[in-house]
C-alpha positions as CSV (number, residue, x, y, z in Angstrom):
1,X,6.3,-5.5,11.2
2,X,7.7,-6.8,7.9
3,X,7.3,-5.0,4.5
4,X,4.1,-5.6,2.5
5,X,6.0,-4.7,-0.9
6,X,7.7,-8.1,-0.5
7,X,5.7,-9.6,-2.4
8,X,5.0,-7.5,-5.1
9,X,8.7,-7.8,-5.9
10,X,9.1,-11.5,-6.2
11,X,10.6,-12.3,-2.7
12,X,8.5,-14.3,-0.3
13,X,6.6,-12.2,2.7
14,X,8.4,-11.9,5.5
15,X,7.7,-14.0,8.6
16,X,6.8,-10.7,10.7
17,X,4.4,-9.6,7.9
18,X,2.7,-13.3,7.9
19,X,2.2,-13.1,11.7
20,X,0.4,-9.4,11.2
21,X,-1.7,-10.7,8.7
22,X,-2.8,-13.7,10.9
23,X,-3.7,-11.3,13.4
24,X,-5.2,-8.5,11.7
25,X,-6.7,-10.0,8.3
26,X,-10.0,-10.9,9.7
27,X,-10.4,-6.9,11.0
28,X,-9.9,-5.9,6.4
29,X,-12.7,-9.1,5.6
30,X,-14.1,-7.9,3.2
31,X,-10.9,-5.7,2.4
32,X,-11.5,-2.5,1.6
33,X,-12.0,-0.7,-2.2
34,X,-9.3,1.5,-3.0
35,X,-10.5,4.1,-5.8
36,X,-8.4,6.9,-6.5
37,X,-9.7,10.1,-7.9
38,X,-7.5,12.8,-10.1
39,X,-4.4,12.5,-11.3
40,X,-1.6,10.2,-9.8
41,X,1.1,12.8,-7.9
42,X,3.8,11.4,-9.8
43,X,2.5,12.4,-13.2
44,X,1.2,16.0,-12.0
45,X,2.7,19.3,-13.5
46,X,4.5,20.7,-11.1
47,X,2.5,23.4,-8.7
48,X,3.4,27.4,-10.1
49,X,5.5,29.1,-7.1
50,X,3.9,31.9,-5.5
51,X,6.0,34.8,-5.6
């Protein structure tokens, strides 16, 4: 299967990941709402060690 991120970083989509979606787009119609709740992991203090 090709790599989504592809796209996102200016190269075109990969032949693999064209046939996928071909397949398998109509399955995500409508696509799904992503929401995110809380703070992204990246940005989170670091958990206290237990001890």
């Amino acid at each position: 299967m090709g790599d989504a991120r592809r796209p996102h970083r200016g190269l075109p989509p990969l032949p693999e990941y064209l046939r996928w979606r071909e397949l398998l787009h109509h399955f995500y119609d409508p696509f799904p709402a992503v929401e995110h709740y809380g703070e992204p992991v990246l940005t989170a203090p670091p958990a206290a060690a237990e001890g």
